[in-house]
Residue frames as qw, qx, qy, qz and C-alpha x, y, z in Angstrom:
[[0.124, 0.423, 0.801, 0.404, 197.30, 221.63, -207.51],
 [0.142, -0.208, 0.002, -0.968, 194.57, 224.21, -207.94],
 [0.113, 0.344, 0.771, -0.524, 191.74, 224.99, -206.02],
 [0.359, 0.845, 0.397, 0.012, 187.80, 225.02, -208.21],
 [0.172, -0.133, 0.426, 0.878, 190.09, 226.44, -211.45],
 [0.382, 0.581, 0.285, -0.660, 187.29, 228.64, -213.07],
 [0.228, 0.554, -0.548, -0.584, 189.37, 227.99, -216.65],
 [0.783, 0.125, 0.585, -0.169, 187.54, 225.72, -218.54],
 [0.293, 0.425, -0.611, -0.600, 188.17, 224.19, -222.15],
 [0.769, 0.283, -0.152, -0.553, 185.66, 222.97, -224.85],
 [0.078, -0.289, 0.918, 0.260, 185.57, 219.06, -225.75],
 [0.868, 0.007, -0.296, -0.399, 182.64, 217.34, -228.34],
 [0.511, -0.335, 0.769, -0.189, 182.55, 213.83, -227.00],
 [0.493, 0.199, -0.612, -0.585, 182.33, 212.09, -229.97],
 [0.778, -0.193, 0.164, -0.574, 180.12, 208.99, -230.08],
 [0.257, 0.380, -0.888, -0.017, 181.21, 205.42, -229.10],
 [0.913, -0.050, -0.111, -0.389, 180.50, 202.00, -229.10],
 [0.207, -0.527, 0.790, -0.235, 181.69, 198.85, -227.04],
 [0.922, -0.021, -0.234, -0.306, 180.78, 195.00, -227.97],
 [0.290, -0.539, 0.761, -0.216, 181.73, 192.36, -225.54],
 [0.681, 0.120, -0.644, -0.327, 181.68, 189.03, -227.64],
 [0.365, 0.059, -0.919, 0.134, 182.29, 186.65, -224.82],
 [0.167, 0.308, 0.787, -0.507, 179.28, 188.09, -222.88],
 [0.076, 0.551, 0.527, 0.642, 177.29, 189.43, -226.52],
 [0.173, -0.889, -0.294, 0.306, 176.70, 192.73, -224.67],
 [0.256, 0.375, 0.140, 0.880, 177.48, 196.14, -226.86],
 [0.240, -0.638, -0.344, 0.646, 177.49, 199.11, -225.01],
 [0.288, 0.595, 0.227, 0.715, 176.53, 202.78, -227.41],
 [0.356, -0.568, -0.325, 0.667, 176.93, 206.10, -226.19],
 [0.425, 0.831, 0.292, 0.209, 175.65, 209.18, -227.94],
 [0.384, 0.393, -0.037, 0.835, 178.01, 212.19, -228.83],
 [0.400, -0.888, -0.207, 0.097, 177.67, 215.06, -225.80],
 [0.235, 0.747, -0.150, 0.603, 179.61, 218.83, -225.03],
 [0.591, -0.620, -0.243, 0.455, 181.77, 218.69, -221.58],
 [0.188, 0.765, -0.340, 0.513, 183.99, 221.86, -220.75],
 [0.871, -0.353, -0.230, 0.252, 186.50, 220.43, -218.37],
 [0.036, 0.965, -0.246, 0.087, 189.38, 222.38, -216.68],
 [0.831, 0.288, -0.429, 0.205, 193.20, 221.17, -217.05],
 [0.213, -0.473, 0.520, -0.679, 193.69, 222.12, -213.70],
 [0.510, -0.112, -0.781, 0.343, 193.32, 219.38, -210.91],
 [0.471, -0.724, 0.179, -0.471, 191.12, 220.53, -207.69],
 [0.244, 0.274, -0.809, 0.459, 193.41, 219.04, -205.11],
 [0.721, -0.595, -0.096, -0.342, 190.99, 217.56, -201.65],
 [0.020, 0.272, -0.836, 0.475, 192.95, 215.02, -199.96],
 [0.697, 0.053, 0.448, -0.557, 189.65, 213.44, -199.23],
 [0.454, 0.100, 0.883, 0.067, 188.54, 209.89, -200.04],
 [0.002, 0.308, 0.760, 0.572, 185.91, 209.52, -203.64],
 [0.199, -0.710, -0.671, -0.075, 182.67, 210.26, -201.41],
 [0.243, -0.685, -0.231, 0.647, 184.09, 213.30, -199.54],
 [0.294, 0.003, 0.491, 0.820, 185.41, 214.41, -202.62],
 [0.164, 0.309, 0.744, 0.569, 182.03, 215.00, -203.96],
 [0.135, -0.886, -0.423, 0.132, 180.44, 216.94, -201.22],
 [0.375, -0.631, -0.017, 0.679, 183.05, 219.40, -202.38],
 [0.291, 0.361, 0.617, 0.636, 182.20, 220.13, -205.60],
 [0.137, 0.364, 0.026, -0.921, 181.03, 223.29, -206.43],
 [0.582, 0.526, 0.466, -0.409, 177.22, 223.83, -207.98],
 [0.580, 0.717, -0.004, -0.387, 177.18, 223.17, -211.22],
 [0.276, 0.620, -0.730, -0.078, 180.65, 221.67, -211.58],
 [0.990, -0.122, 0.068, -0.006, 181.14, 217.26, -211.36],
 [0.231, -0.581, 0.722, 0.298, 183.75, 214.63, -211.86],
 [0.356, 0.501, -0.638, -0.465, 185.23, 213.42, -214.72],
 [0.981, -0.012, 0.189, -0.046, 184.70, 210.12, -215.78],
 [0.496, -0.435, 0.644, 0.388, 187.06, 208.09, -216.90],
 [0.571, 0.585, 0.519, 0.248, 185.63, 208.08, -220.20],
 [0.146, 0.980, 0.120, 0.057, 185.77, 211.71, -220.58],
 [0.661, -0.545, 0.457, 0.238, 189.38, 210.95, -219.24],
 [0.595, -0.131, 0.681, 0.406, 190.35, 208.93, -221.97],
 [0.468, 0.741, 0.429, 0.220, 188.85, 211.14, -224.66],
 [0.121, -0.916, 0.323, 0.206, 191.04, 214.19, -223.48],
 [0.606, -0.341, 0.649, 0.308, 193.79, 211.68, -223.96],
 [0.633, 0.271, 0.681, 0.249, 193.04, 210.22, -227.28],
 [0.416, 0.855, 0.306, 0.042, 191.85, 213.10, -228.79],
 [0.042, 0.930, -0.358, -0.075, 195.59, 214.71, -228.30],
 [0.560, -0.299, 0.728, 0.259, 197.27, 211.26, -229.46],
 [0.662, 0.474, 0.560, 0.154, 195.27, 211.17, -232.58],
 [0.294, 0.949, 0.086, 0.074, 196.10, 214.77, -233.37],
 [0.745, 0.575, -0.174, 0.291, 199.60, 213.75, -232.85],
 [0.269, 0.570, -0.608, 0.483, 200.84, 214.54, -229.72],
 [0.525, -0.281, -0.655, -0.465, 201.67, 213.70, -226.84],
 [0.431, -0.811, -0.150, -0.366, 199.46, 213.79, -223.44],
 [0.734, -0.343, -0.193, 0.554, 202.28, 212.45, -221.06],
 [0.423, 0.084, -0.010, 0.902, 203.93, 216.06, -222.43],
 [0.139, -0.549, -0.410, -0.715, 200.31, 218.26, -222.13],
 [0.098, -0.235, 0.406, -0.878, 199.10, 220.71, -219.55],
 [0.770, -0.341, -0.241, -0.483, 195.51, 218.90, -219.07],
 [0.915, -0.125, -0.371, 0.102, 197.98, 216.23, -217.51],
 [0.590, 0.492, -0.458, 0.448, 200.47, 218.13, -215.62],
 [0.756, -0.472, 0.209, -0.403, 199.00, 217.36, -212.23],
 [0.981, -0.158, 0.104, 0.026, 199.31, 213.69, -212.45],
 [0.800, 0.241, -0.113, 0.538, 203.47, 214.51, -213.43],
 [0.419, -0.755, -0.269, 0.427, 203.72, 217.04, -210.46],
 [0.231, 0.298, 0.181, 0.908, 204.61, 219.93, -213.32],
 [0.261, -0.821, -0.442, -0.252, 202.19, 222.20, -210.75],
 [0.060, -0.829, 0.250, -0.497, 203.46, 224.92, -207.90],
 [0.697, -0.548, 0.368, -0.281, 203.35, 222.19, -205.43],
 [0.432, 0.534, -0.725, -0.047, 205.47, 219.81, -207.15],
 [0.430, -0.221, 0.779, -0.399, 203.27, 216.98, -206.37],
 [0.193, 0.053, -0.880, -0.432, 202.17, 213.98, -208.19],
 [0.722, 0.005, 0.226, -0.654, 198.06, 214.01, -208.11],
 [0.128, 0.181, 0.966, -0.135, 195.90, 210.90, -207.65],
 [0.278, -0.019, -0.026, -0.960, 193.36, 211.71, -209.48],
 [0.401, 0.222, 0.787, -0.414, 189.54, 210.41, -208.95],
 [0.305, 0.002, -0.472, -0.827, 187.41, 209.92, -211.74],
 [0.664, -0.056, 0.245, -0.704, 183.13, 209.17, -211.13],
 [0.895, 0.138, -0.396, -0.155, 183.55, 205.39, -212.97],
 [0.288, -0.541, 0.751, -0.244, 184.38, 202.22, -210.58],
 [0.582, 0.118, -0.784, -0.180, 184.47, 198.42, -210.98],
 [0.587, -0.314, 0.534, -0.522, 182.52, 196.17, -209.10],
 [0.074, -0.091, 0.991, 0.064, 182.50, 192.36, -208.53],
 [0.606, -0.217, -0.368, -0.671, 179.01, 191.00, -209.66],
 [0.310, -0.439, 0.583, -0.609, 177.33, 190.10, -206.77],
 [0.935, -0.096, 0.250, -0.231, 177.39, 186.09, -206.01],
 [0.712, 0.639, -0.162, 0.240, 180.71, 186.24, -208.46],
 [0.777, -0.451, -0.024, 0.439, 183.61, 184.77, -206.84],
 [0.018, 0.885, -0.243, -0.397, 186.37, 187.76, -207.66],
 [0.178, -0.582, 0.730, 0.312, 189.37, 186.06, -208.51],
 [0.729, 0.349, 0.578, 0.107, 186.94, 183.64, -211.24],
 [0.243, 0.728, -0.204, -0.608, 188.11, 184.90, -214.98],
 [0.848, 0.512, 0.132, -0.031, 187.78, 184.26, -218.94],
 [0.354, -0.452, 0.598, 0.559, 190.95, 183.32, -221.22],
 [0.586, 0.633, -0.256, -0.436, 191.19, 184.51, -224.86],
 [0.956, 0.292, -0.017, 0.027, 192.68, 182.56, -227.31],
 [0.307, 0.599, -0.538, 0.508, 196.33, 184.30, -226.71],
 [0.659, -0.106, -0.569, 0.480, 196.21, 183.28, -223.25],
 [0.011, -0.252, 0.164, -0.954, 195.04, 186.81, -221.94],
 [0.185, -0.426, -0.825, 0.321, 192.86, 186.49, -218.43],
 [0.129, -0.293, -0.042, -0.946, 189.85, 188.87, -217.95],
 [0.056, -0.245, -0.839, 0.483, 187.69, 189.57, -215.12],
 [0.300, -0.707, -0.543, -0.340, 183.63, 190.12, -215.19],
 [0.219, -0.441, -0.453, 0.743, 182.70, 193.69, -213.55],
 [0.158, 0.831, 0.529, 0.075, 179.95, 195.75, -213.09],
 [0.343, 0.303, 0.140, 0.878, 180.44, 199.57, -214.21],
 [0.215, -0.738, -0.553, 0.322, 179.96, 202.13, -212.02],
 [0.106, 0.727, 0.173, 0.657, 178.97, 205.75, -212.57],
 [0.136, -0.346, 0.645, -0.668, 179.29, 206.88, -209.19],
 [0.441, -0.008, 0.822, -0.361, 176.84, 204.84, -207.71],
 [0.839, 0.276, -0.002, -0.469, 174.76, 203.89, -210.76],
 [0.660, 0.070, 0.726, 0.182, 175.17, 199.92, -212.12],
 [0.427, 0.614, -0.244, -0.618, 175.45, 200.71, -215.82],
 [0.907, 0.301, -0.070, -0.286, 176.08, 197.12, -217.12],
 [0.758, -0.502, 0.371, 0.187, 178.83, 193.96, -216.84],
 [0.481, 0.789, -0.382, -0.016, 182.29, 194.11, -219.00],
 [0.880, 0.164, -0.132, 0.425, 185.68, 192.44, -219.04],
 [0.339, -0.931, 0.135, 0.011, 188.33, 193.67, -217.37],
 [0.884, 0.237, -0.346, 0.208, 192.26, 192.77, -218.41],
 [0.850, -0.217, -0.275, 0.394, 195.09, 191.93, -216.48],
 [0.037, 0.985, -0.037, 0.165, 196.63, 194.96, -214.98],
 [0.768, -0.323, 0.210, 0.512, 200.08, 194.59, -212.87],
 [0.152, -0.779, 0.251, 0.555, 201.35, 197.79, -214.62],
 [0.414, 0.073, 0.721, 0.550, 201.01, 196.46, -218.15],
 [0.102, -0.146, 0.273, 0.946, 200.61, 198.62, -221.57],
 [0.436, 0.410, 0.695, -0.398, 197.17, 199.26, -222.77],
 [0.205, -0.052, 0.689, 0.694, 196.77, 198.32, -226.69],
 [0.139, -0.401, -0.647, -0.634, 193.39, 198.70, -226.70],
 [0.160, 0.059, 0.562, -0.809, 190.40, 200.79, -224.97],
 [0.036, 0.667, 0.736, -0.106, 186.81, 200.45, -224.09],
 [0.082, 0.080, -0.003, 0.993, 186.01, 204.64, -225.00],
 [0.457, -0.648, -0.201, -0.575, 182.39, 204.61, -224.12],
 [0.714, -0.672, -0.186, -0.062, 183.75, 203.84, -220.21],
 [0.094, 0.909, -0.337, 0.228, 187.38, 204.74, -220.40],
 [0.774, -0.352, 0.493, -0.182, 188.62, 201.08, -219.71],
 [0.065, 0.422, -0.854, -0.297, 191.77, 199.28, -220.99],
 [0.782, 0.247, -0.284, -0.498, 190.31, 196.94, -223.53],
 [0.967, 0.126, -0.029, 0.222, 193.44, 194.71, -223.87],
 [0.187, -0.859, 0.474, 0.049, 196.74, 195.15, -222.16],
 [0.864, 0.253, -0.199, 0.388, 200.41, 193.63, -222.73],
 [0.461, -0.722, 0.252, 0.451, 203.80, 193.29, -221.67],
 [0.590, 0.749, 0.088, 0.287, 205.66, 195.35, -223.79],
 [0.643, -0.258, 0.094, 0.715, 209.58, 196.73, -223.00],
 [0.196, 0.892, 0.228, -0.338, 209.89, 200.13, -223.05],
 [0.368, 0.133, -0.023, -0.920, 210.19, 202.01, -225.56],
 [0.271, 0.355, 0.886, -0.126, 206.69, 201.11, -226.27],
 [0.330, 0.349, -0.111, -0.870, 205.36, 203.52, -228.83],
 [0.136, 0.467, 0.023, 0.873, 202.87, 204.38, -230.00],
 [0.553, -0.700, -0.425, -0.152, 201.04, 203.45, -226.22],
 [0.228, 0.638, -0.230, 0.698, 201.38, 205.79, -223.23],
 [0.568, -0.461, 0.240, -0.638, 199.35, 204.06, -220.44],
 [0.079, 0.123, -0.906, 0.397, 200.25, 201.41, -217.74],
 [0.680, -0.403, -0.284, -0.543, 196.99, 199.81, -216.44],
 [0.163, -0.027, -0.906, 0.390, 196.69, 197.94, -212.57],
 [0.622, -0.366, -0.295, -0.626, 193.81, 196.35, -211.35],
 [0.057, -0.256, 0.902, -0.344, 193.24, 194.00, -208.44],
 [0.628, -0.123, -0.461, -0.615, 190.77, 191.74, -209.09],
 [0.480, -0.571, -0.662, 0.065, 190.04, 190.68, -205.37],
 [0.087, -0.551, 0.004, -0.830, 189.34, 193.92, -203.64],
 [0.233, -0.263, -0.787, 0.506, 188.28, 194.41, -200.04],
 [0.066, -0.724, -0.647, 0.229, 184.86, 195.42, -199.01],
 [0.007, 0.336, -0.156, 0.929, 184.85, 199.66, -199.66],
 [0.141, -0.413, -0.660, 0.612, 182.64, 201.23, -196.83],
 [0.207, 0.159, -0.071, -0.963, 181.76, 203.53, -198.61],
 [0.681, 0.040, -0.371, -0.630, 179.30, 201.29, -201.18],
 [0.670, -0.098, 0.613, -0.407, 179.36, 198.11, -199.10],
 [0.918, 0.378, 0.000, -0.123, 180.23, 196.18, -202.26],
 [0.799, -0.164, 0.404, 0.414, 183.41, 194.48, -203.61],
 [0.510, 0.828, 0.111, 0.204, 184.44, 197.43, -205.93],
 [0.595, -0.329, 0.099, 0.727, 187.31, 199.32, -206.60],
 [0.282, 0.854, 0.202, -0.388, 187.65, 202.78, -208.06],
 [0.684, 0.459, 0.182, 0.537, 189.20, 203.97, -211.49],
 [0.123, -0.940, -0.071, 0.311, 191.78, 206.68, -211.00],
 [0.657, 0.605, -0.001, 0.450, 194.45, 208.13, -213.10],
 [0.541, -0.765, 0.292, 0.193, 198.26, 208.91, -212.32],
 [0.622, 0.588, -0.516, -0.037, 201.82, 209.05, -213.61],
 [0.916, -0.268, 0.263, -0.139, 204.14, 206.46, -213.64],
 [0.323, 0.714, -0.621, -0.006, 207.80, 205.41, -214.23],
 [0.996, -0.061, 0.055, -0.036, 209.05, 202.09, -215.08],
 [0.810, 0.279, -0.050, 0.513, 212.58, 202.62, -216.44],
 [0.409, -0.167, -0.134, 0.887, 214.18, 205.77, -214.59],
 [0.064, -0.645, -0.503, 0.572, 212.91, 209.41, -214.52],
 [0.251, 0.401, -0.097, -0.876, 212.61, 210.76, -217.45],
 [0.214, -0.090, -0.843, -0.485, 210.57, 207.79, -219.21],
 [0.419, 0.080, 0.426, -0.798, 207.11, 208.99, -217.79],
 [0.130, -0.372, -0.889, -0.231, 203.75, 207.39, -218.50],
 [0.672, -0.248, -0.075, -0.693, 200.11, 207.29, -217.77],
 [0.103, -0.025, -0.969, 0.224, 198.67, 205.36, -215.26],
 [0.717, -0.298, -0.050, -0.628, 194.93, 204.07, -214.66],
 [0.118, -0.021, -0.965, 0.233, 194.49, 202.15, -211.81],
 [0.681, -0.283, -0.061, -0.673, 191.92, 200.09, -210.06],
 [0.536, 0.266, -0.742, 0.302, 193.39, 198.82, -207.27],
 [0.020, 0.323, 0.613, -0.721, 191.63, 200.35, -203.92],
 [0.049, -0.737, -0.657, 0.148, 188.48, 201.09, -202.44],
 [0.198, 0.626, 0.207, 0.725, 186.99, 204.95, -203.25],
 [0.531, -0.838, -0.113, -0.056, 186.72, 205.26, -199.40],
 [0.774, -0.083, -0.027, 0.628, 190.53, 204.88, -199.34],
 [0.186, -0.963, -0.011, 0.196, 191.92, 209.09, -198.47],
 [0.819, 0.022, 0.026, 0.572, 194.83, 209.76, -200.34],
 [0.399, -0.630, -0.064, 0.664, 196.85, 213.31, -199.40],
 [0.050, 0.256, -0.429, -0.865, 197.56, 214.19, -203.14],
 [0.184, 0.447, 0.859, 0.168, 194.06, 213.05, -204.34],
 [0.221, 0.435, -0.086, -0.869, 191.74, 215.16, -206.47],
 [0.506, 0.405, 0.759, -0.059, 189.60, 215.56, -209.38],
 [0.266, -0.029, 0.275, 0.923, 189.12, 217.24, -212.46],
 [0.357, 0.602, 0.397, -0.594, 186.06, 219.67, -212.58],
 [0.252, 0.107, 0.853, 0.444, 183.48, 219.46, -215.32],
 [0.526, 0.376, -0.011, -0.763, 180.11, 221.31, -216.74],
 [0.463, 0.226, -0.474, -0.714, 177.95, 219.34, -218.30],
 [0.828, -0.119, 0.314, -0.449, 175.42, 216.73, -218.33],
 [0.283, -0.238, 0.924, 0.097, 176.38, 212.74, -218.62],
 [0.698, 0.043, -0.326, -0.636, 174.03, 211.05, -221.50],
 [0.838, -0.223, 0.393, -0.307, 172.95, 208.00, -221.06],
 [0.134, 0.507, -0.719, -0.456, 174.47, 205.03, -221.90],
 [0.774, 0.226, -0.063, -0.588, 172.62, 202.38, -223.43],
 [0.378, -0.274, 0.883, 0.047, 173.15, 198.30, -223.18],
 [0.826, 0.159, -0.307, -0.445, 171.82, 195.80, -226.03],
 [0.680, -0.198, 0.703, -0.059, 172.20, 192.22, -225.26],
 [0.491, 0.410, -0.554, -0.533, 172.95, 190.14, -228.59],
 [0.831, 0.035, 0.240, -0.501, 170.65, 187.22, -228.85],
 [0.938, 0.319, 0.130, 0.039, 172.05, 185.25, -231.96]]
């Protein structure tokens, strides 16, 4: 992977909204200008180390900003499993290694909230209550579905969380991403909560040339992983903005 790539490329973040009916909480996010570089910085260091290595002025991605790279190059028809923003996480780099990448958004258990407690839709689909983390900011509680390497039919896009996954035999067009989660998590050290980070990797279910996306959130962000990394960024995060719905 490269080391602080200098090449950067332009992306509007368009604005998005997120309503969670079974807790009436709608998340908005205004529109904002990242320049992000399709180049991986490789560390090998754990989420926190990671960050004391950033260079001034550069961050990490969320996982929002994540899943807008994505989307925006599925909507315009192609697709990202086959693009150079991604060809880290499908070791297509010098080192022919498959990155782990970090991204600044993690899940956390709300705190007095047994982990392994969760809601069922009407299909029978289980989702877990967790707080959203910005790196270390609390930004407000969501739903989480069932991960175990299933397809993700729908996203959150103001936090770059699978909305609603399924099992789905592959082929599976037109979806391109696998989702795991583990919804009891051990302590991290790092934050001394019950969280887990959100990172993004490929993945093969049927043999080697039927690639994927993967986002997990399965380990602690103190966890050190050898091909881990991150993707450098310019620009400021807006806020996002919670409403609670009364009636």
């Amino acid at each position: 992977m490269a080391s602080n790539p200098e090449i950067m490329e332009k992306l509007v973040m368009q604005p998005a909204s997120s309503f969670y009916r079974p807790i009436r909480t709608t998340y908005n996010r205004q529109g904002y200008t990242i320049e992000y570089s399709l180049a991986l910085t490789r560390t090998g260091r754990n989420h926190y180390h990671t960050k004391t290595l950033i260079p001034l002025g550069q961050r990490m991605s969320t996982a929002g900003e994540e899943l807008a790279i994505q989307l925006g190059m599925e909507k315009a028809g192609r697709d990202p499993r086959q693009e150079a923003a991604f060809n880290d996480l499908f070791a297509r780099n010098a080192s022919h290694l498959h990155a782990r990448q970090w991204t600044e958004t993690g899940l956390m258990v709300p705190k007095g909230y047994r982990a392994d407690r969760f809601e069922t839709d009407s299909q029978g689909r289980r989702y877990w209550p967790r707080i959203v983390l910005i790196g270390d900011t609390e930004i407000g509680e969501i739903l989480v579905p069932e991960g175990n390497g299933r397809v993700v039919v729908e996203w959150d896009e103001v936090f770059g969380i699978p909305r609603v996954t399924e099992n789905m035999d592959w082929p599976h067009n037109p979806y391109t991403t696998h989702f795991w989660f583990n919804p009891t998590p051990r302590k991290d050290n790092g934050s001394d909560h019950y969280d887990v980070g959100v990172v993004r990797r490929g993945s093969w279910h049927h043999g080697g040339d039927e690639k994927c996306l993967g986002v997990g959130s399965n380990s602690g962000r103190w966890s050190a992983y050898s091909v881990g990394g991150f993707r450098p960024v310019r620009g400021l995060l807006p806020e996002i903005e919670k409403e609670i719905i009364t009636v």
